[in-house]
C-alpha positions as CSV (number, residue, x, y, z in Angstrom):
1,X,50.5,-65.6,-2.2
2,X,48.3,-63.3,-4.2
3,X,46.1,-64.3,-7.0
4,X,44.9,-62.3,-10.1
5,X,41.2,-63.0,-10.3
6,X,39.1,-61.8,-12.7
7,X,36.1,-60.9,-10.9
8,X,32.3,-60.7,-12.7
9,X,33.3,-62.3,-15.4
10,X,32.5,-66.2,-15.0
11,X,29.1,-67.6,-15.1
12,X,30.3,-68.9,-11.7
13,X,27.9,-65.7,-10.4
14,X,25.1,-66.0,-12.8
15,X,23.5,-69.5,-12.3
16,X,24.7,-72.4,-9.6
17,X,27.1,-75.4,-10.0
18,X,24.9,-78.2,-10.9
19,X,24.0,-79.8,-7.8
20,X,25.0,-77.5,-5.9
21,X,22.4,-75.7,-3.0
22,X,21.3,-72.2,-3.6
23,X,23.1,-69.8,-2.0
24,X,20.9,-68.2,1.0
25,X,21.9,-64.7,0.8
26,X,21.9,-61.8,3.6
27,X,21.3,-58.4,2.0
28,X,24.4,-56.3,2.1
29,X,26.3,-59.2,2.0
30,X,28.8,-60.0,-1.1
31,X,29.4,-63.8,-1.8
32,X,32.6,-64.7,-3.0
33,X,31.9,-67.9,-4.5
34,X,29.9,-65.3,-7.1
35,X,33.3,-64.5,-8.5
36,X,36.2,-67.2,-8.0
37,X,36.6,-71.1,-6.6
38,X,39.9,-70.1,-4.9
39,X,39.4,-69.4,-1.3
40,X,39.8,-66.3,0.8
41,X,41.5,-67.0,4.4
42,X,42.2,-64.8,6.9
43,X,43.9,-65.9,10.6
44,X,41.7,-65.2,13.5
45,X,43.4,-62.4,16.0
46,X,41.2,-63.5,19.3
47,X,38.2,-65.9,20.4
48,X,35.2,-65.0,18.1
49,X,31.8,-65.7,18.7
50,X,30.0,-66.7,16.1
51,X,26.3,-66.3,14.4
52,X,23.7,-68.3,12.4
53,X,23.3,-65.0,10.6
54,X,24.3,-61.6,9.6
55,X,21.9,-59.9,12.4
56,X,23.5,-61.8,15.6
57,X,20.3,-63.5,16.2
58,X,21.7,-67.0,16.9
59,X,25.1,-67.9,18.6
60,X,26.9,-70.9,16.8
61,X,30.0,-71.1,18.4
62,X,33.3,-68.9,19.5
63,X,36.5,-69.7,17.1
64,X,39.6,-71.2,17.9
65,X,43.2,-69.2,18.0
66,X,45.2,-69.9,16.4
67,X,44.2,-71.2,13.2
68,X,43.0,-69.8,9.5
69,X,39.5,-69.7,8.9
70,X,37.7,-69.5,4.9
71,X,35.7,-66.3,4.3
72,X,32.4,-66.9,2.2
73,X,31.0,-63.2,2.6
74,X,31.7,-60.3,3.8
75,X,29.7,-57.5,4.8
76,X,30.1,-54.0,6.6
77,X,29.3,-55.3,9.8
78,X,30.0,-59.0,9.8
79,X,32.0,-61.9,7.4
80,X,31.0,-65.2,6.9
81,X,33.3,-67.6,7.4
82,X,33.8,-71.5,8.1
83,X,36.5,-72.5,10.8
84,X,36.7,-74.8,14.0
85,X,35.1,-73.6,17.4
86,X,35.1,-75.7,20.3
87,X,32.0,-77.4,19.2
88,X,33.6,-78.5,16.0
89,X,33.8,-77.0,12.4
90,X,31.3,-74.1,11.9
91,X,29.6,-71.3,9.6
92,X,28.8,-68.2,10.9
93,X,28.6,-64.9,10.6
94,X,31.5,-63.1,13.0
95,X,33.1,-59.2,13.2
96,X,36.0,-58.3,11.2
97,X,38.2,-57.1,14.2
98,X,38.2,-60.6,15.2
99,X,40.6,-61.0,11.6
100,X,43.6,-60.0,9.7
101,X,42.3,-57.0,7.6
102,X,41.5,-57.3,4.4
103,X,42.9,-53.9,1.9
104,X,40.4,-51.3,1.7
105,X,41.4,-51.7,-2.0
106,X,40.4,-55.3,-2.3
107,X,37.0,-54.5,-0.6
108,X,36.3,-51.6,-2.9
109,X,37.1,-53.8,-5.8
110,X,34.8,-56.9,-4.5
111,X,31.8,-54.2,-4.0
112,X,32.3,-52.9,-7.7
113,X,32.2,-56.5,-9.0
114,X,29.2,-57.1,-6.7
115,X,27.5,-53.9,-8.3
116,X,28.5,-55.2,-12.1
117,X,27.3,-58.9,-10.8
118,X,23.5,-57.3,-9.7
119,X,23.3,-55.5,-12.9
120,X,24.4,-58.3,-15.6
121,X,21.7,-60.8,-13.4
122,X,19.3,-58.1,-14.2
123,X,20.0,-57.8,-17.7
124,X,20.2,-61.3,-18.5
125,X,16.7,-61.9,-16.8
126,X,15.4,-59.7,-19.2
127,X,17.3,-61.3,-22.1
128,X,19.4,-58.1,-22.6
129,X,22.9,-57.3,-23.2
130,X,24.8,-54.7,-22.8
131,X,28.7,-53.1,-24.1
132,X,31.0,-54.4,-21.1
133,X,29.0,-57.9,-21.0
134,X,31.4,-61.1,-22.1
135,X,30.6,-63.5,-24.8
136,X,29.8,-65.9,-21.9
137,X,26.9,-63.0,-20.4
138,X,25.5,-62.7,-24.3
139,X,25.2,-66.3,-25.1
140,X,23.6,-66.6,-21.5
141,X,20.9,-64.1,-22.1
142,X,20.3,-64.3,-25.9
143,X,21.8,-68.1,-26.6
144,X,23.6,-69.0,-29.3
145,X,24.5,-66.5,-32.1
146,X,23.4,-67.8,-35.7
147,X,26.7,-67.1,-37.0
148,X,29.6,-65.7,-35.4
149,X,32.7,-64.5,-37.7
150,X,36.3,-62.9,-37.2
151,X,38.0,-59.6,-38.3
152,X,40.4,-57.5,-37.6
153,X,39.0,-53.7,-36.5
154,X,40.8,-50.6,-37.5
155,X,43.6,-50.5,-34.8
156,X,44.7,-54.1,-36.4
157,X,42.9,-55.5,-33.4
158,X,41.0,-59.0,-33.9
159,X,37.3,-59.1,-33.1
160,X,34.6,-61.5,-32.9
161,X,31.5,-60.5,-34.5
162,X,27.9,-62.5,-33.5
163,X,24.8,-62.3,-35.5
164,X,21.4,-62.6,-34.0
165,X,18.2,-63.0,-36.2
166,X,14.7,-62.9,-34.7
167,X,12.3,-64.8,-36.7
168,X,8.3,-64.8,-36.8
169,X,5.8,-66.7,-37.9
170,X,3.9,-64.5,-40.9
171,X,0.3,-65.8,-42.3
172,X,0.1,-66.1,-46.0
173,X,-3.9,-66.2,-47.3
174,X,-4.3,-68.2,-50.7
175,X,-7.6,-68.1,-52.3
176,X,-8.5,-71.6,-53.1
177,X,-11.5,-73.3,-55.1
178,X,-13.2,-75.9,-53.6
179,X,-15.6,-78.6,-55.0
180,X,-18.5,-77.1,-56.4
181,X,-16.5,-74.1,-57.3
182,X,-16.7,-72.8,-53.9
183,X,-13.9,-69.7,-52.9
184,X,-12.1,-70.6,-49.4
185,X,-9.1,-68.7,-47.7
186,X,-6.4,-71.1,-46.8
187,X,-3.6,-69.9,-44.5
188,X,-0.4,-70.6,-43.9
189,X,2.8,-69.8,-42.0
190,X,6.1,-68.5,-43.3
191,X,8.9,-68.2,-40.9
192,X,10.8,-64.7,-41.6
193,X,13.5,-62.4,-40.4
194,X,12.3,-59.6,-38.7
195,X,14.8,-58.5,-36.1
196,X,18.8,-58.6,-36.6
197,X,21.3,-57.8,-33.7
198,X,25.1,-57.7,-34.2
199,X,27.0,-58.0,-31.1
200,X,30.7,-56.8,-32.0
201,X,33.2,-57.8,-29.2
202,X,36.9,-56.6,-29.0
203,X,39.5,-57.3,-26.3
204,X,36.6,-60.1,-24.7
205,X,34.0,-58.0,-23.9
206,X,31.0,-56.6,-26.1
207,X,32.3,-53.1,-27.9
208,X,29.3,-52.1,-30.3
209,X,25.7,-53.4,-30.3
210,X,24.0,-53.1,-34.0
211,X,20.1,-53.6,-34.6
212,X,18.1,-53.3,-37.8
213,X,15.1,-54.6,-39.5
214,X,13.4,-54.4,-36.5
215,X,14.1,-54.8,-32.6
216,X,15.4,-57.8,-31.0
217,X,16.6,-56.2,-27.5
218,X,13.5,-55.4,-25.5
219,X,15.2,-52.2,-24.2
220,X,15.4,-49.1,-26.3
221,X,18.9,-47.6,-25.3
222,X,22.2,-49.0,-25.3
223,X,23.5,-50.1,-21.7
224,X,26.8,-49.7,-20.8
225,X,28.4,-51.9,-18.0
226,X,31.6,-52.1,-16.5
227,X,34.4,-54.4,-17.8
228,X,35.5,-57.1,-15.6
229,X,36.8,-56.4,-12.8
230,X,40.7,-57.4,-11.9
231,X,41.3,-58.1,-7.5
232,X,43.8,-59.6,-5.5
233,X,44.6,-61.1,-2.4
């Protein structure tokens, strides 16, 4: 059975499952648990030895055929997977000819989400957004909009507007007079707008991005990312 999944999209790639461990990541190496819960199997094709890690610098354990094993990550050179070797059930890192291929299409489409995954991270580091991001990736990076509101665009089509207002902290002097007619400066603090961002979305994913009286972005030019990305398998 094939399932749609909408890849880049969930948060499921931009922080961990509380309590669960960190993922320890092998460059070159795309995680699938970045994009979906719903496992990729494969069946093995022959005995396949297995590594603690992408390079081959451990042996864990050759796999048992026949039998379906869960892939984790795949890379050019290796996938990770979990299965059951002789010693019992394993993770390790083994060589694709040892399994089913996976469609050159669903690979291409898991390295473009990859590529969208590494730049939204960036962005929302930085507390950036970008056109392409999901109300999800905004309200991750910049928190919670002060007002959001609904309309319907030219084509008829409803969108979802957010506004974001950057306050600061302005000092106020006040002359006042003292006892014995003495002149001090007393200051204080007003809290006022000086940045506004309005983050137009339209089909679930961020269409326009608006700033004025002043900047709240730290970036100067608008960023454009890829929409999410659709895959199956």
């Amino acid at each position: 059975m094939k399932f749609p999944l909408a890849l880049g999209v969930a948060l499921l790639g931009l922080f961990a499952t509380a309590g669960a461990s960190p993922i320890i990541r092998e460059p070159g190496a795309i995680y699938l648990s970045d994009f979906t819960t719903k496992p990729m199997k494969l069946k093995v094709l022959g005995p396949a030895p297995a590594y603690f890690d992408l390079g081959g610098t451990r042996y864990v354990g050759t796999l048992r055929v026949p039998q379906l094993v869960e892939v984790q990550a795949i890379a050019d050179q290796a996938y990770r997977i979990r299965g059951n070797a002789q010693q019992g059930q394993i993770l390790g890192w083994i060589d694709p000819k040892f399994l089913e291929p996976v469609p050159k299409e669903t690979i291409e489409a898991l390295k473009k989400a990859e590529e969208r995954r590494t730049t939204v991270t960036a962005l929302i580091a930085k507390n950036e957004v970008a056109i392409g991001m999901t109300p999800d990736e905004v309200q991750l990076s910049l928190g919670k909009p002060q007002k959001k509101t609904s309309r319907a665009s030219k084509d008829k089509t409803p969108e979802q507007v957010w506004d974001y207002v950057k306050y600061a902290s302005i000092p106020q002097n006040t002359n006042v007079i003292g006892p014995g007619g003495v002149l001090t400066v007393a200051t204080t603090y007003v809290k006022t707008p000086v940045g506004r961002l309005t983050v137009s979305f339209k089909e679930g994913v961020v269409e326009s991005l608006d700033q004025s009286e002043g900047s709240i972005l730290n970036g100067n030019e608008t960023t454009v990312v890829a929409p999410p990305i659709i895959v199956y398998w």
